[in-house]
Z-matrix of the N, CA and C atoms (Angstrom, degrees):
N
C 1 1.449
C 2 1.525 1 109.36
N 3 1.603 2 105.73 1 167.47
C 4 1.931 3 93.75 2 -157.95
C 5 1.452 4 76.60 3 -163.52
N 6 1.580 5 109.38 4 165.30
C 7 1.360 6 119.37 5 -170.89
C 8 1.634 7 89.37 6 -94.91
N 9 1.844 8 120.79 7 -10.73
C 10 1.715 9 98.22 8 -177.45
C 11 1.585 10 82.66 9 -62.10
N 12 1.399 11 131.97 10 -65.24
C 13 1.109 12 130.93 11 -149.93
C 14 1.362 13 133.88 12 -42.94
N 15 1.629 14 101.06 13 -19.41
C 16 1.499 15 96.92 14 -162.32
C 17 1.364 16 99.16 15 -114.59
N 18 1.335 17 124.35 16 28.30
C 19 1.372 18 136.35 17 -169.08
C 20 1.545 19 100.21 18 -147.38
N 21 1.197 20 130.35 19 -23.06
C 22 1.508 21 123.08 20 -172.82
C 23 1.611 22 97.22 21 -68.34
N 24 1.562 23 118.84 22 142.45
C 25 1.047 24 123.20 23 175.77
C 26 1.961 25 126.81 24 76.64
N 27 1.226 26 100.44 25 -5.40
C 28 1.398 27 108.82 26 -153.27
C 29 2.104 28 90.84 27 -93.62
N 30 0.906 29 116.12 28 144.64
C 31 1.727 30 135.37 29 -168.49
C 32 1.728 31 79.60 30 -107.34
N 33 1.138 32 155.25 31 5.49
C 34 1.874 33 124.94 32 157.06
C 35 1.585 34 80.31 33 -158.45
N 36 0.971 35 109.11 34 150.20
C 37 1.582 36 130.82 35 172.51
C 38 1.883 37 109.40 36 -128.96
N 39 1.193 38 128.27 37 96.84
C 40 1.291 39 117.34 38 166.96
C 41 1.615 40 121.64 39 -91.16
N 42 1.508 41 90.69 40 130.72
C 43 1.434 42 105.90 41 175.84
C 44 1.550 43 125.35 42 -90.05
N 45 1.330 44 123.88 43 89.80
C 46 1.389 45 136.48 44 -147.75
C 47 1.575 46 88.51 45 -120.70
N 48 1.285 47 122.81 46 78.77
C 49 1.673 48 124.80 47 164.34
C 50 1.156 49 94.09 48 -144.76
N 51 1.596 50 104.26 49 178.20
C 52 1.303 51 131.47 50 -165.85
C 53 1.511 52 102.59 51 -96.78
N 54 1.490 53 115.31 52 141.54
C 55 1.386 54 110.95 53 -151.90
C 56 1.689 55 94.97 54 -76.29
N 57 1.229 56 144.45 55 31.12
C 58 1.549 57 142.02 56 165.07
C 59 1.415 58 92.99 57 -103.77
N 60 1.340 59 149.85 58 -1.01
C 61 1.782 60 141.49 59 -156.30
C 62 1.614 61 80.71 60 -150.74
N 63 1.186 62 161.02 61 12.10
C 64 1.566 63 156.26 62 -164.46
C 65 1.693 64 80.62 63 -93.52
N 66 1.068 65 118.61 64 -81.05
C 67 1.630 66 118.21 65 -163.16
C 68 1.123 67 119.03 66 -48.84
N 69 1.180 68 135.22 67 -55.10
C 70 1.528 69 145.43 68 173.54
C 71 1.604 70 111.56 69 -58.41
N 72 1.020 71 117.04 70 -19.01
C 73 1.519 72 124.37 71 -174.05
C 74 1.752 73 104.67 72 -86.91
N 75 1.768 74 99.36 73 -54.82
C 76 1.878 75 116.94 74 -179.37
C 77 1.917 76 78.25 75 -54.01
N 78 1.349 77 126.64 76 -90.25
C 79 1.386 78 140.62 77 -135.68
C 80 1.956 79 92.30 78 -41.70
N 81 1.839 80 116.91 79 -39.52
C 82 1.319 81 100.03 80 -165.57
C 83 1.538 82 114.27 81 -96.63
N 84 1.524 83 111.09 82 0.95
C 85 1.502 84 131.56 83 171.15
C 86 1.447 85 113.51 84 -84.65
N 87 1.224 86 123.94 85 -56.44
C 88 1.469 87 134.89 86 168.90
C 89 1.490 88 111.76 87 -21.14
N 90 1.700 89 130.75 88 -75.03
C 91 1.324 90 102.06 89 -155.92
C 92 1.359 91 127.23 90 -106.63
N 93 2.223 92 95.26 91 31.24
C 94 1.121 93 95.34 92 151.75
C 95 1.619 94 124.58 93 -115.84
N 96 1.498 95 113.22 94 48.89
C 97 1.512 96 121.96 95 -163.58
C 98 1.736 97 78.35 96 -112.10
N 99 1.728 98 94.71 97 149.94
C 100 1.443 99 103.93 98 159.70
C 101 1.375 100 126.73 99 -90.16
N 102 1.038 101 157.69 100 -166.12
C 103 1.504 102 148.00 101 -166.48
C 104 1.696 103 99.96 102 -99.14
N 105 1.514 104 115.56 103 -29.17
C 106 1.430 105 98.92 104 -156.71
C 107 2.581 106 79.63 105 -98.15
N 108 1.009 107 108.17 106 25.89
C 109 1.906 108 119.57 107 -177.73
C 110 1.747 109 76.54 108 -82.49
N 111 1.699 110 102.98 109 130.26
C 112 1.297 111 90.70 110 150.26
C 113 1.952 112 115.61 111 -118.97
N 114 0.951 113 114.29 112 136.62
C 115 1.845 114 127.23 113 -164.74
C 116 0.975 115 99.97 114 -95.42
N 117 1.753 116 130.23 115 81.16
C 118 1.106 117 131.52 116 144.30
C 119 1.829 118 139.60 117 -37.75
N 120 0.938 119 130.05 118 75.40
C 121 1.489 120 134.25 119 171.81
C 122 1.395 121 117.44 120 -33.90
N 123 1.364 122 125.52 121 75.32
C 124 1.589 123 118.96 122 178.62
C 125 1.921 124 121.20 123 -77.40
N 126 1.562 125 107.02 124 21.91
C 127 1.368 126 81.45 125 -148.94
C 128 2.103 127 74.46 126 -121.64
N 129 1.855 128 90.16 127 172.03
C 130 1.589 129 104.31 128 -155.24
C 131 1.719 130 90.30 129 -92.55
N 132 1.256 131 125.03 130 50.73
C 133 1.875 132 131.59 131 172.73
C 134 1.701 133 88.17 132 -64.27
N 135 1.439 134 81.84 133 165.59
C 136 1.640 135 96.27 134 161.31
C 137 1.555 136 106.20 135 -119.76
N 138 1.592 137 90.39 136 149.84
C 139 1.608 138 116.58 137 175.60
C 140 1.409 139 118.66 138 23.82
N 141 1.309 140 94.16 139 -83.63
C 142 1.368 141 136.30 140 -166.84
C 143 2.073 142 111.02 141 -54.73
N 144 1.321 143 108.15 142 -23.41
C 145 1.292 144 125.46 143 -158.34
C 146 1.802 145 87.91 144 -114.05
N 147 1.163 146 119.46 145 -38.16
C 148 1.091 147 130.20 146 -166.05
C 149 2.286 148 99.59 147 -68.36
N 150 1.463 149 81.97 148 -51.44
C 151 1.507 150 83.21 149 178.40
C 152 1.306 151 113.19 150 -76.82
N 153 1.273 152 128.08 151 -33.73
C 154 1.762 153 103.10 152 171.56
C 155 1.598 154 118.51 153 -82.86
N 156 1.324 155 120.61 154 10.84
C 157 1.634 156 122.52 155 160.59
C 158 1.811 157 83.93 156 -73.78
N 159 1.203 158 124.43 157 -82.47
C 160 1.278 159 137.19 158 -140.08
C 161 1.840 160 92.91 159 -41.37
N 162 1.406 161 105.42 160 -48.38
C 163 1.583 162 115.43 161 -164.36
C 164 1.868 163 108.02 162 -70.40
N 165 1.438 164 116.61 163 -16.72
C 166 1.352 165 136.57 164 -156.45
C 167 1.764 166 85.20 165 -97.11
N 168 1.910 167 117.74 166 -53.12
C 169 1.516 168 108.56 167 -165.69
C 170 1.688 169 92.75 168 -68.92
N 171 1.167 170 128.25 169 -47.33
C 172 1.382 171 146.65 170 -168.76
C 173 1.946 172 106.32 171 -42.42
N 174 1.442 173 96.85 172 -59.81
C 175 1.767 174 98.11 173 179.99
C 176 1.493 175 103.27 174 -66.57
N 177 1.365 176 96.11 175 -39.86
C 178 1.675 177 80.82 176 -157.36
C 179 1.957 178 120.04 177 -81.25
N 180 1.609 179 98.71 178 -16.42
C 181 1.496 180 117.49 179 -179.80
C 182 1.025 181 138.58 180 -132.45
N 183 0.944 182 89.82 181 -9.10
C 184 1.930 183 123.53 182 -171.54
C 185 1.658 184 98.80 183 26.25
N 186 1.369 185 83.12 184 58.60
C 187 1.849 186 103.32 185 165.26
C 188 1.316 187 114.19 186 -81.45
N 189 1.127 188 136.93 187 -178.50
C 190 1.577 189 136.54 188 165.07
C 191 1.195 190 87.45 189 -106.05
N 192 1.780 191 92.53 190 150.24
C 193 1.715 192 133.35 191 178.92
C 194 1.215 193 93.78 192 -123.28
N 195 1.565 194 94.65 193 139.90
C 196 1.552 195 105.32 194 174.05
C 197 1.738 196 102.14 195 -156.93
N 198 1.523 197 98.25 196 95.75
C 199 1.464 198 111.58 197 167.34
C 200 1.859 199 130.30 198 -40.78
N 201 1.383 200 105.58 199 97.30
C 202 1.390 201 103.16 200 -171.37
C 203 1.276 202 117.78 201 -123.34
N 204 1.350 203 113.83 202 114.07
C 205 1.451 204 128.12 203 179.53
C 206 1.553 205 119.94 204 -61.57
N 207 0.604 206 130.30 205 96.30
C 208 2.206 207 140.86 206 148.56
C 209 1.644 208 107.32 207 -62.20
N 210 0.944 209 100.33 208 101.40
C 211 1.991 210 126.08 209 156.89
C 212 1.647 211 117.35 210 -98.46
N 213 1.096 212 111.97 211 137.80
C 214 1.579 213 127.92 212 149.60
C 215 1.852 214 103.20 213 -33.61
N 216 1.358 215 101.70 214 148.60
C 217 1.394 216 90.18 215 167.70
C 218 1.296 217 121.02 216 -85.80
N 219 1.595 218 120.06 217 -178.70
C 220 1.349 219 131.70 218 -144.03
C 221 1.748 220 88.25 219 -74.82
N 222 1.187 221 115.62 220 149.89
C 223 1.852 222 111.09 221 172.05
C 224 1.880 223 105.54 222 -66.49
N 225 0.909 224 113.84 223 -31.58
C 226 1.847 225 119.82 224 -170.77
C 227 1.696 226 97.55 225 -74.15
N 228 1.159 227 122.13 226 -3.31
C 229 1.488 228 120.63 227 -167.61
C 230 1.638 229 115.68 228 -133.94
N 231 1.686 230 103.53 229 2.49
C 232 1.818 231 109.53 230 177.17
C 233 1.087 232 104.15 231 -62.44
């Protein structure tokens, strides 16, 4: 099993790693996404890390990126 595999063909791809494995994961997912794949980013990176995933799904697939924040839950709801 291979990350082309588990992403080839797939209409949303979530990216659920730890923002040290976010890049290496987009770079080996990317150029097998189709353009209309959208590559959700679930992980807590900063900015800066956030935009070269987006620019990494973009060259390599010109998939859609869609920056998605993961929080702890609400304190009124633990």
């Amino acid at each position: 099993d291979s990350v082309a595999e588990a992403v080839r063909g797939c209409d949303l791809v979530l990216g659920l790693t730890g923002a040290k494995a976010a890049l290496a994961v987009a770079r080996e997912a990317a150029p097998h996404l189709s353009p209309s794949t959208v590559y959700a980013d679930m992980n807590a990176a900063a900015p800066g890390l956030k935009g070269t995933i987006a620019q990494t799904v973009a060259d390599s697939s010109r998939a859609v990126f869609a920056d998605v924040s993961v929080i702890g839950s609400v304190p009124a709801y633990r």
